[in-house]
N, C-alpha and C positions, 0 to 999 in steps of 0.2 A: 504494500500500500504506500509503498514511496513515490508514486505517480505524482503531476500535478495538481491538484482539488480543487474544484471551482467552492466556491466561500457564498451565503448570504450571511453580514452582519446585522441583526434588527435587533427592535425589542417587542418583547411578546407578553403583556399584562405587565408592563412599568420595569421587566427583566431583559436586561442583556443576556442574547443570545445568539451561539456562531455556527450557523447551519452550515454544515458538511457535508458534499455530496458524492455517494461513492458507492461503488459497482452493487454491492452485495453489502449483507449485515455483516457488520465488523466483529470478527475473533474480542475476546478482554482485552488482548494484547495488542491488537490492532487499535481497537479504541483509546488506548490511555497515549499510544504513540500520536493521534490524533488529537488528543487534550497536548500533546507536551508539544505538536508543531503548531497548534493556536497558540498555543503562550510565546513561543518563540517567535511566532510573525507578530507579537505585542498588540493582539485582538485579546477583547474582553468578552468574557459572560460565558454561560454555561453551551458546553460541546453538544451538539445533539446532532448525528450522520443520518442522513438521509437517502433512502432508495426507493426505487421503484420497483413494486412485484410485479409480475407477467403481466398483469391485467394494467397496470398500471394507478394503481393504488399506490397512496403514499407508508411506508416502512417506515421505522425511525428506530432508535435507538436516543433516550434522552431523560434526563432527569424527572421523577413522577411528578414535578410540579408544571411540568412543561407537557403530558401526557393530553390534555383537553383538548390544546391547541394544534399539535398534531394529528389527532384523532380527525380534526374534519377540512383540515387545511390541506389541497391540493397539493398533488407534484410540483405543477405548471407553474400552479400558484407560486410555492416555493422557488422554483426556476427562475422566477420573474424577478427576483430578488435580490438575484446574484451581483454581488458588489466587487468578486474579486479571486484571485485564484491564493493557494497555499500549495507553498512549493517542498 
């Protein structure tokens, strides 16, 4: 998962958050390596990776407090978002 990652930085209910967009559900180990290259591009708020299933349903992987908002917020939606790549 050392690839490029396209980035949406928003906020989501008054919360910084740095949506991550990537192939597949990230491994543990995948994920924290994703927390440690947001800190290192000096982006703030909580990590949450995002994918699409077959059908194109949004996936996430993200803190429970962020669970609501991903539950009915589009792929696209999230696509639209996009502020920037993480190298």
């Amino acid at each position: 998962m050392q690839s490029l990652l396209q980035v949406a930085a928003m906020d989501v209910q008054d919360v910084k958050v740095v949506v991550v967009f990537v192939e597949e559900r990230p491994t543990p180990d995948q994920y924290r390596d994703l927390e440690q290259r947001v800190k290192q591009a000096r982006l703030e708020g909580n990590v949450v990776a995002v994918w699409p299933d077959e059908f194109g349903r949004t996936r996430f992987l993200a803190p429970p407090e962020q669970h609501p908002f991903f539950q009915v917020v589009s792929y696209d939606q999230l696509r639209a978002q996009i502020s920037g790549t993480l190298a």
